[in-house]
PyMOL Python script that loads the backbone (N, CA, C, O; Angstrom):
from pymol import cmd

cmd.read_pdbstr("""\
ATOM      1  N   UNK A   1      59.744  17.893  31.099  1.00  0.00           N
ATOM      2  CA  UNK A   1      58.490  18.391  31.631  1.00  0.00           C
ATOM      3  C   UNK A   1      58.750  18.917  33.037  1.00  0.00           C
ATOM      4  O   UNK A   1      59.395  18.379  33.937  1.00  0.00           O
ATOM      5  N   UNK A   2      57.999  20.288  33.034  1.00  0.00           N
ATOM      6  CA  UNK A   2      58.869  20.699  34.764  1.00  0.00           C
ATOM      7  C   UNK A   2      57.828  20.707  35.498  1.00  0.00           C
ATOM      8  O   UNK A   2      56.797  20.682  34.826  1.00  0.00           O
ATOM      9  N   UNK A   3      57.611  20.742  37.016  1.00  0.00           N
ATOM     10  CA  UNK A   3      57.037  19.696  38.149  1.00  0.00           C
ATOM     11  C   UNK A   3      55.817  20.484  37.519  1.00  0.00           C
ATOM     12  O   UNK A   3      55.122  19.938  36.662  1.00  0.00           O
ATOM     13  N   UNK A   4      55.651  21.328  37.803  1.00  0.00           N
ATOM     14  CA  UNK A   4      54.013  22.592  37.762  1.00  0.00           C
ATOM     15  C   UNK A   4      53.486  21.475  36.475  1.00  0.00           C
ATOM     16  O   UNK A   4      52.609  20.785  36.995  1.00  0.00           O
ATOM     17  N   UNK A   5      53.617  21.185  35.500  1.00  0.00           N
ATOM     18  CA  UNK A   5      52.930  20.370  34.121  1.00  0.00           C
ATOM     19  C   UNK A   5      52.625  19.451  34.510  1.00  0.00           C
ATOM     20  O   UNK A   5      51.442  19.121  34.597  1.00  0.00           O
ATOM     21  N   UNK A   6      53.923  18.510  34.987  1.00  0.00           N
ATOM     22  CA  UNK A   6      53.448  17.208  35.155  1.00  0.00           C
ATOM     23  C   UNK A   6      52.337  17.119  36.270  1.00  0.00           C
ATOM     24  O   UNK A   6      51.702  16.067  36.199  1.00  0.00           O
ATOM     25  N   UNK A   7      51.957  17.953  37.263  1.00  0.00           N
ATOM     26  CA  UNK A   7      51.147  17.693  38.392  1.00  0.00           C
ATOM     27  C   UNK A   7      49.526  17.982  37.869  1.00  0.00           C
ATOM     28  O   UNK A   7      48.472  17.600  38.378  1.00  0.00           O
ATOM     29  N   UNK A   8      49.910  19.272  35.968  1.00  0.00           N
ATOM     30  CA  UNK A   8      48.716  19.258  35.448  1.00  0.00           C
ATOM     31  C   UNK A   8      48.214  18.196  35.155  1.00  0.00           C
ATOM     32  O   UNK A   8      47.086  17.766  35.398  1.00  0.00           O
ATOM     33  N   UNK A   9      49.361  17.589  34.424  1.00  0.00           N
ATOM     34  CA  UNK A   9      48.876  16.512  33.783  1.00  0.00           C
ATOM     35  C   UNK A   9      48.254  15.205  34.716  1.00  0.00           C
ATOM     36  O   UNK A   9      47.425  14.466  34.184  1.00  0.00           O
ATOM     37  N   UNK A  10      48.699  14.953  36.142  1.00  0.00           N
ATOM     38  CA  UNK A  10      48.301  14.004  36.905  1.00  0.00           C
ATOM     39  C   UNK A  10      46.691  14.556  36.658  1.00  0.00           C
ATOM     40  O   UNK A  10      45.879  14.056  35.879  1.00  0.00           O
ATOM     41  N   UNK A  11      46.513  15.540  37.408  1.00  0.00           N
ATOM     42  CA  UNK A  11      45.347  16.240  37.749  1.00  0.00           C
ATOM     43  C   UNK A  11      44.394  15.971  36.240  1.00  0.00           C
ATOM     44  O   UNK A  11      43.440  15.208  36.393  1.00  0.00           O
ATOM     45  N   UNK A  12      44.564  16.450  35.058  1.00  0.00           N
ATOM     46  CA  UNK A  12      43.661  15.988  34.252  1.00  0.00           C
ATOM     47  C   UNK A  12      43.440  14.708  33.873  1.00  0.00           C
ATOM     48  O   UNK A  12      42.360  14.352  33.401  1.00  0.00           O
ATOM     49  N   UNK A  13      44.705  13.708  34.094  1.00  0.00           N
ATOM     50  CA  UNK A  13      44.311  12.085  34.035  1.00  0.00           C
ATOM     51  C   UNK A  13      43.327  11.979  35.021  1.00  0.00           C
ATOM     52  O   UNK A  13      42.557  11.029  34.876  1.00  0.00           O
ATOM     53  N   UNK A  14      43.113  12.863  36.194  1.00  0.00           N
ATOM     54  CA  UNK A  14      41.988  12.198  37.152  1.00  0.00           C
ATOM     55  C   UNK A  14      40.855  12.400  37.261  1.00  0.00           C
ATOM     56  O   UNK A  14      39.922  11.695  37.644  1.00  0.00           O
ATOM     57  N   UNK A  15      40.945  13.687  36.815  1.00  0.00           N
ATOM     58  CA  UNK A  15      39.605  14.100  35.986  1.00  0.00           C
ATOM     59  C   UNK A  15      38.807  13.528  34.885  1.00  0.00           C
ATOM     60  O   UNK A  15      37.583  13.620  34.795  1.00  0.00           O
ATOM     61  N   UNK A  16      39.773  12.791  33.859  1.00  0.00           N
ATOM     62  CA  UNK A  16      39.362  11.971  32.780  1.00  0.00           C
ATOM     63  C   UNK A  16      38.805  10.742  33.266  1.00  0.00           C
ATOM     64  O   UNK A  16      37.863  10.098  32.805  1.00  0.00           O
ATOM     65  N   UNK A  17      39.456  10.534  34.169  1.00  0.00           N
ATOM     66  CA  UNK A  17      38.852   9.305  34.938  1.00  0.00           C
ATOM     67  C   UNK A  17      37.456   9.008  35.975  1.00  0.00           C
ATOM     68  O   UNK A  17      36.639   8.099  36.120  1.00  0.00           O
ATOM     69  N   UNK A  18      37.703  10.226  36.524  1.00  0.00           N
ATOM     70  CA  UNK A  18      36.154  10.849  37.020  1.00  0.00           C
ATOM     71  C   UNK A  18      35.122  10.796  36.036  1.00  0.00           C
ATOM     72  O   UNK A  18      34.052  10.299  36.386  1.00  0.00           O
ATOM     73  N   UNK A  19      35.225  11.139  35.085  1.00  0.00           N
ATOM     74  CA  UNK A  19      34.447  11.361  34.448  1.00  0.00           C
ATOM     75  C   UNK A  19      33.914   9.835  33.527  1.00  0.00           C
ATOM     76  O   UNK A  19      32.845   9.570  32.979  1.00  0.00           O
ATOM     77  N   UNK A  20      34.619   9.404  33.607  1.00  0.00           N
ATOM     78  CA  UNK A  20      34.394   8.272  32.918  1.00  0.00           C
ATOM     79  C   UNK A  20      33.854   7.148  33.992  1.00  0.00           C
ATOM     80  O   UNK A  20      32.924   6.493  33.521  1.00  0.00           O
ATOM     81  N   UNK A  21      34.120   6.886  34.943  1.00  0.00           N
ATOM     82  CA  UNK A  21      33.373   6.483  36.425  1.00  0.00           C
ATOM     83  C   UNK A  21      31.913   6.874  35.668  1.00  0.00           C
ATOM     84  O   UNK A  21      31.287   6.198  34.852  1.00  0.00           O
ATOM     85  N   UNK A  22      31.610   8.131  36.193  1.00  0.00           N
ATOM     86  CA  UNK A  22      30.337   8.383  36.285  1.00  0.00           C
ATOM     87  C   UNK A  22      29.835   8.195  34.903  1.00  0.00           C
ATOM     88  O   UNK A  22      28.729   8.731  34.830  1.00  0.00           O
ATOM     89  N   UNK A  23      30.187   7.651  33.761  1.00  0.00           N
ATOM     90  CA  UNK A  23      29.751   7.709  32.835  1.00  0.00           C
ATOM     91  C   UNK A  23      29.178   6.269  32.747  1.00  0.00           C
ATOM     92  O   UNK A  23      28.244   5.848  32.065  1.00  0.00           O
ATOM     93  N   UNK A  24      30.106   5.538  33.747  1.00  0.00           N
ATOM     94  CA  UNK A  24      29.260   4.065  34.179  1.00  0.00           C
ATOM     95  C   UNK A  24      28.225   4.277  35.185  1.00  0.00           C
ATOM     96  O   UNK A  24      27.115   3.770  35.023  1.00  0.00           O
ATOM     97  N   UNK A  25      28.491   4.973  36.192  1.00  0.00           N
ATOM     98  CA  UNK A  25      27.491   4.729  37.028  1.00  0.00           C
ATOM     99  C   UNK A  25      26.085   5.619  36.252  1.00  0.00           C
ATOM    100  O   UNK A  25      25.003   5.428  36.806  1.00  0.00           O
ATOM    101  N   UNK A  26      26.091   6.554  35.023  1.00  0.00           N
ATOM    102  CA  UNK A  26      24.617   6.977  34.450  1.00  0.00           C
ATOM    103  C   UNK A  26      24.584   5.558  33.601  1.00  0.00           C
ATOM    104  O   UNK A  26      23.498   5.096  33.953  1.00  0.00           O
ATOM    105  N   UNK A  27      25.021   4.846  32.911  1.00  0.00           N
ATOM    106  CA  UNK A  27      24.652   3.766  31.856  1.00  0.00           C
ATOM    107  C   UNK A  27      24.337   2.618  32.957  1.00  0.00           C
ATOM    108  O   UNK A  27      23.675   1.713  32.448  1.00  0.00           O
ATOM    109  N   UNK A  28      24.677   2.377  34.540  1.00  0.00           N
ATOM    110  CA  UNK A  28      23.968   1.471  35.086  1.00  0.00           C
ATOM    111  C   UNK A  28      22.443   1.971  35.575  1.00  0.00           C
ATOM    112  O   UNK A  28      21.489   1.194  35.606  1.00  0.00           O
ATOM    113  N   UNK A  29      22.369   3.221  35.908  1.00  0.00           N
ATOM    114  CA  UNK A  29      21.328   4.089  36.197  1.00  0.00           C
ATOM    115  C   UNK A  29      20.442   3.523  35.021  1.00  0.00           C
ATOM    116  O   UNK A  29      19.566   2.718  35.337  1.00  0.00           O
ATOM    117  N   UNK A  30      20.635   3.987  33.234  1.00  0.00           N
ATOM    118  CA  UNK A  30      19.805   3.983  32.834  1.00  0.00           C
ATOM    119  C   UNK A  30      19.390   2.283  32.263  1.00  0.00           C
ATOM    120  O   UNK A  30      18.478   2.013  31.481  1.00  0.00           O
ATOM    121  N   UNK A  31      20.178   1.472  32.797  1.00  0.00           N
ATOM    122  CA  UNK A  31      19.888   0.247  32.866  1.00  0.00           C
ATOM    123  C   UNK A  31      18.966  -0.318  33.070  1.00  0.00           C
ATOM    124  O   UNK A  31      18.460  -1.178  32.350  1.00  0.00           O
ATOM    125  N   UNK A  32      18.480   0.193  34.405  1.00  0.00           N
ATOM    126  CA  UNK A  32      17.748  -0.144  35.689  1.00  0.00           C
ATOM    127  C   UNK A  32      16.392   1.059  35.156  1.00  0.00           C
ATOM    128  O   UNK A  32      15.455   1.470  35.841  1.00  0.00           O
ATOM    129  N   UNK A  33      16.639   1.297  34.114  1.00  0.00           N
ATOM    130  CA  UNK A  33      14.647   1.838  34.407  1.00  0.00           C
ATOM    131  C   UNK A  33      13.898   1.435  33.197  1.00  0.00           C
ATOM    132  O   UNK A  33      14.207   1.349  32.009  1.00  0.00           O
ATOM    133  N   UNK A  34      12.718   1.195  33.930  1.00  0.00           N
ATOM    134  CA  UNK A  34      11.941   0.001  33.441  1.00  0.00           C
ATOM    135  C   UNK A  34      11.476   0.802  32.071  1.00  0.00           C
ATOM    136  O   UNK A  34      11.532   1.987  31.740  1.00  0.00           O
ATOM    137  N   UNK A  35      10.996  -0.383  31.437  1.00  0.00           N
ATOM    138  CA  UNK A  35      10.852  -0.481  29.885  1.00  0.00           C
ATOM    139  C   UNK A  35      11.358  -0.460  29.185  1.00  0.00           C
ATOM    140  O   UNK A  35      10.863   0.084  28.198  1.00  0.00           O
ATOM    141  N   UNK A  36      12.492  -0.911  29.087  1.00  0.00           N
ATOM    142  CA  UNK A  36      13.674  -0.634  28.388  1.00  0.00           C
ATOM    143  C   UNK A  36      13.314  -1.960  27.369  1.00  0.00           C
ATOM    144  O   UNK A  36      12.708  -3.018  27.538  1.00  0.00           O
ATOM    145  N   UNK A  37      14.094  -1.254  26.103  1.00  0.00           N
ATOM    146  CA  UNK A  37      13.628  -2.982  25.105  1.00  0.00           C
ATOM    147  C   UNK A  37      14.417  -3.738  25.612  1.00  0.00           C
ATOM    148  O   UNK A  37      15.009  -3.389  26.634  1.00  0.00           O
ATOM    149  N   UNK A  38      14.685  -5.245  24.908  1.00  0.00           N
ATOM    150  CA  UNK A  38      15.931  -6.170  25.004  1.00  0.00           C
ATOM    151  C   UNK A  38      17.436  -5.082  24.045  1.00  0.00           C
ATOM    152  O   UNK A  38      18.535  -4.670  24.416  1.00  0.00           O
ATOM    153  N   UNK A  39      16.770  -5.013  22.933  1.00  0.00           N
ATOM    154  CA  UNK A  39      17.851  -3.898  21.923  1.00  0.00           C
ATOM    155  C   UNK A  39      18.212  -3.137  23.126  1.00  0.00           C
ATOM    156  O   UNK A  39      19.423  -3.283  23.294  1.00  0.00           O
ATOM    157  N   UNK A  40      17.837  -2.586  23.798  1.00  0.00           N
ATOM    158  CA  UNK A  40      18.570  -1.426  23.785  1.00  0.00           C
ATOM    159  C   UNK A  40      19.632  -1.455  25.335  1.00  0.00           C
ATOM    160  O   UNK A  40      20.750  -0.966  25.499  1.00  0.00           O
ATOM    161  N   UNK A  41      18.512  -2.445  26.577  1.00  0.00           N
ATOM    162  CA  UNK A  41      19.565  -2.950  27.343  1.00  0.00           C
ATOM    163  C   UNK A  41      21.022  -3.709  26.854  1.00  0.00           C
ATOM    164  O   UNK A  41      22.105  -3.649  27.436  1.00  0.00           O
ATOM    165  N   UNK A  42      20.665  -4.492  25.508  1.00  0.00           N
ATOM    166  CA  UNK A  42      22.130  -4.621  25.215  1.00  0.00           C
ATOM    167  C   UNK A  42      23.106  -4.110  24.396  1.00  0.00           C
ATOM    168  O   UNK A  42      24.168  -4.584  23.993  1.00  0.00           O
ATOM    169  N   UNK A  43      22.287  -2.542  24.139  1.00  0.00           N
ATOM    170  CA  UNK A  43      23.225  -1.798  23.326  1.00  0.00           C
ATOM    171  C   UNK A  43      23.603  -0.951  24.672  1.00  0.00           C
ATOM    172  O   UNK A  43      24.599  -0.232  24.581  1.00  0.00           O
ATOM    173  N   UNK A  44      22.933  -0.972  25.843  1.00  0.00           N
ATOM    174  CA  UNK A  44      23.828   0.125  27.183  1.00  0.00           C
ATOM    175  C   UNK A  44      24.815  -1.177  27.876  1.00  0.00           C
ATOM    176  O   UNK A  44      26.043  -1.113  27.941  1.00  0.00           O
ATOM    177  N   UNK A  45      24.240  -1.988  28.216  1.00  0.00           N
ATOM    178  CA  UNK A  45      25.282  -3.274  28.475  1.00  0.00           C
ATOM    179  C   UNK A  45      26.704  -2.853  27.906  1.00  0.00           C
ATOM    180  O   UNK A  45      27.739  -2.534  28.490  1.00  0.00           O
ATOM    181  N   UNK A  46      26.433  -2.950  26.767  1.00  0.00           N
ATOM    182  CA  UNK A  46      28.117  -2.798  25.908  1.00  0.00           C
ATOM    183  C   UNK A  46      28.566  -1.601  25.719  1.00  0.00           C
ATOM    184  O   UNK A  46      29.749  -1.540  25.383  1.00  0.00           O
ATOM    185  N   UNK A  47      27.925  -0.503  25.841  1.00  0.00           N
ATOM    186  CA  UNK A  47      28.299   0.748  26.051  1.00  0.00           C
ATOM    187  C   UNK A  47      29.099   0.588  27.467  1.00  0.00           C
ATOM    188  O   UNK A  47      30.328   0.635  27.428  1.00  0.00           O
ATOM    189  N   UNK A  48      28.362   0.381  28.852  1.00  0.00           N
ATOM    190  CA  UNK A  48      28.688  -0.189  30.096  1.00  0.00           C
ATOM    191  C   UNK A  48      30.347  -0.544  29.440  1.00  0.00           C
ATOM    192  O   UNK A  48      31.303   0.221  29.308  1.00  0.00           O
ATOM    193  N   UNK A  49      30.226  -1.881  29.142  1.00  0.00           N
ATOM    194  CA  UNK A  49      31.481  -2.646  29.285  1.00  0.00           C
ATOM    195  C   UNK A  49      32.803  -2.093  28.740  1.00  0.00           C
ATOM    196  O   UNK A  49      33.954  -2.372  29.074  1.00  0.00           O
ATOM    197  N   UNK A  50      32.230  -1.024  27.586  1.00  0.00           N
ATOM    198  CA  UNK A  50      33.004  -0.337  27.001  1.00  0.00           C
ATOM    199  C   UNK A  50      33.988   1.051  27.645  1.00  0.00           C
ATOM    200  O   UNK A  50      35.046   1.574  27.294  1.00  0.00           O
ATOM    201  N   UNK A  51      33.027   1.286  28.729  1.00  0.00           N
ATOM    202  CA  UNK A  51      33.581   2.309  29.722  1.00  0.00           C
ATOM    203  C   UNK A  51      33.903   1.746  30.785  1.00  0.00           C
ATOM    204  O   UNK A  51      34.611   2.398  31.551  1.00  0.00           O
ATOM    205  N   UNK A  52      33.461   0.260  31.208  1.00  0.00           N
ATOM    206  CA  UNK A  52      34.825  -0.168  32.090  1.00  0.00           C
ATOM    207  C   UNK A  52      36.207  -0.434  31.399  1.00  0.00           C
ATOM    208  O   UNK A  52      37.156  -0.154  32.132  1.00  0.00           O
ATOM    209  N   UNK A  53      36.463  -0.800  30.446  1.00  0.00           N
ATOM    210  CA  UNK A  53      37.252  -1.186  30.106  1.00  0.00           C
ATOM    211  C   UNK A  53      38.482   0.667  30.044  1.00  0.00           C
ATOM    212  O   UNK A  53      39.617   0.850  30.484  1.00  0.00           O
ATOM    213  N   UNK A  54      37.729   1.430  29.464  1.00  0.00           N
ATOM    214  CA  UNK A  54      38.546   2.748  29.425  1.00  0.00           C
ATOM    215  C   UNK A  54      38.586   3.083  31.020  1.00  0.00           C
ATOM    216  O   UNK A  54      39.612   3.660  31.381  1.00  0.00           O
ATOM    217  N   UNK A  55      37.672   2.820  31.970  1.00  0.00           N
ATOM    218  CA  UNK A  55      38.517   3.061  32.970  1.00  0.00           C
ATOM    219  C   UNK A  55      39.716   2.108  33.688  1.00  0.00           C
ATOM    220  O   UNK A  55      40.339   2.534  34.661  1.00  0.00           O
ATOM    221  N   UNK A  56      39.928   1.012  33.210  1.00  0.00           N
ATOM    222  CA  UNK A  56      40.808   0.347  33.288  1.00  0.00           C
ATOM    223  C   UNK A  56      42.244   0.609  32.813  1.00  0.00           C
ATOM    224  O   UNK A  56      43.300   0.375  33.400  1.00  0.00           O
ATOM    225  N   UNK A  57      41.996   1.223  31.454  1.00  0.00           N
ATOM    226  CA  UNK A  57      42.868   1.667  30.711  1.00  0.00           C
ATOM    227  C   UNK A  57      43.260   3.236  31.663  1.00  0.00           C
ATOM    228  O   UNK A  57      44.330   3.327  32.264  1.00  0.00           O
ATOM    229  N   UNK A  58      42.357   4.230  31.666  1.00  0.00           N
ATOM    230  CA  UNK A  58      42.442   5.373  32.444  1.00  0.00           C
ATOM    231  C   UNK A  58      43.356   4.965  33.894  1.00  0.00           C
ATOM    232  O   UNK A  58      44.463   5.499  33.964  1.00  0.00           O
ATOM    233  N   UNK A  59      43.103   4.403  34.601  1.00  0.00           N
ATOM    234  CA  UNK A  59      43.985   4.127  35.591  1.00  0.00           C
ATOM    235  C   UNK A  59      45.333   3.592  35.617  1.00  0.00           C
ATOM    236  O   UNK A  59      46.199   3.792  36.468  1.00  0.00           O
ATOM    237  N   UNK A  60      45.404   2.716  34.317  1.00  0.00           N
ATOM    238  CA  UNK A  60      46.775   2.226  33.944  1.00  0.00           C
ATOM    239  C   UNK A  60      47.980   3.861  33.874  1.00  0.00           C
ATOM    240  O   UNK A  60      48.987   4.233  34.476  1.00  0.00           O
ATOM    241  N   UNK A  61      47.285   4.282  33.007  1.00  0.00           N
ATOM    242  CA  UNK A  61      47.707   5.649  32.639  1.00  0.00           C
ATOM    243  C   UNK A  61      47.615   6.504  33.705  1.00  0.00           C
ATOM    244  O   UNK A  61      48.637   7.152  33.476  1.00  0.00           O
ATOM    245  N   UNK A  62      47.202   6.947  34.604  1.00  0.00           N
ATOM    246  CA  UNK A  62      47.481   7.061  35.760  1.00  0.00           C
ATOM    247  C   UNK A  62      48.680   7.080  36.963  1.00  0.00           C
ATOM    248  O   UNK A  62      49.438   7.890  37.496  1.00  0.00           O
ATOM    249  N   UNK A  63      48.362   5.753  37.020  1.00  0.00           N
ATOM    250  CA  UNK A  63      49.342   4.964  37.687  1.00  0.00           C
ATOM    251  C   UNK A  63      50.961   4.763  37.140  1.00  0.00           C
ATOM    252  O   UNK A  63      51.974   4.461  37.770  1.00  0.00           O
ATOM    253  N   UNK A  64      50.715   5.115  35.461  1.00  0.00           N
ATOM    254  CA  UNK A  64      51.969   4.963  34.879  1.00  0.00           C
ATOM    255  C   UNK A  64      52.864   6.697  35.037  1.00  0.00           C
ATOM    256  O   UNK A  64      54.073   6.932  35.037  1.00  0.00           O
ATOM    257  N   UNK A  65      51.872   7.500  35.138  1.00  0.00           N
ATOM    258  CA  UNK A  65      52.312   9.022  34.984  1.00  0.00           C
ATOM    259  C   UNK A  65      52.306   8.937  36.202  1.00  0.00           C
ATOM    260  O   UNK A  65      53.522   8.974  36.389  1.00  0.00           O
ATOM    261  N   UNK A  66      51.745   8.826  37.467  1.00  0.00           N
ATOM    262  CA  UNK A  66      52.439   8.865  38.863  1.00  0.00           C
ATOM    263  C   UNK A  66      54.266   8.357  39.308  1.00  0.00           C
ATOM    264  O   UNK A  66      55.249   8.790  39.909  1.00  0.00           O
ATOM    265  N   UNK A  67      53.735   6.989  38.404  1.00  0.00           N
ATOM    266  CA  UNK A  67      55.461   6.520  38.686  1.00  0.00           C
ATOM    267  C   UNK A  67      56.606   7.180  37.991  1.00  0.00           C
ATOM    268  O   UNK A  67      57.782   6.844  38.129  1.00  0.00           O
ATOM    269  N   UNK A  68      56.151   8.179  37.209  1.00  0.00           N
ATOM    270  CA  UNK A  68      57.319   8.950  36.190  1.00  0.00           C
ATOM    271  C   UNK A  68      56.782  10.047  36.872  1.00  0.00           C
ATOM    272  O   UNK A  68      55.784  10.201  36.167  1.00  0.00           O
ATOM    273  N   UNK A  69      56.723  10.702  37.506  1.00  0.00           N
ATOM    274  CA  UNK A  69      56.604  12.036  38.360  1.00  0.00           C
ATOM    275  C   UNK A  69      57.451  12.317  39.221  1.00  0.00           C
ATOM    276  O   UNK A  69      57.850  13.427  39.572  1.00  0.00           O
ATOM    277  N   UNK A  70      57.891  10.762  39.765  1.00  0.00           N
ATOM    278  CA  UNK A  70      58.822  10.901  41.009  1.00  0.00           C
ATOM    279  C   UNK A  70      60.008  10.911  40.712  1.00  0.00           C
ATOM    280  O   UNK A  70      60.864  11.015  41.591  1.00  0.00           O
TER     281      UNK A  70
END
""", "prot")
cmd.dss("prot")
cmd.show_as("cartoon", "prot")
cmd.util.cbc("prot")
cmd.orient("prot")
């Protein structure tokens, strides 16, 4: 892989990751507004937990393609 790719590729891992951030911070947003049933706060709850967990994963991956860059 020659440098110009791999720096794509950093660049779209961080983007994927951006994006997935904010995909928690709208599911805590829509957490927080009122009337929400019990169903359905705990079907965004686990949606929530489900996109921390990929950004967990997203950063692993990250962090793993940074250290193979150098």
């Amino acid at each position: 892989m020659g440098r110009p790719r791999k720096i794509e590729h950093l660049q779209e891992l961080e983007r994927e990751l951006k994006g997935v951030r904010q995909e928690v911070r709208s599911l805590q947003v829509m957490q927080m507004r009122p009337g929400q049933s019990a169903q359905k706060l705990k079907f965004l709850a686990d949606l929530e937990r489900s996109a921390r967990a990929e950004v967990k994963l997203r950063l692993k991956a990250l962090e793993y393609a940074k250290s193979q860059a150098q």
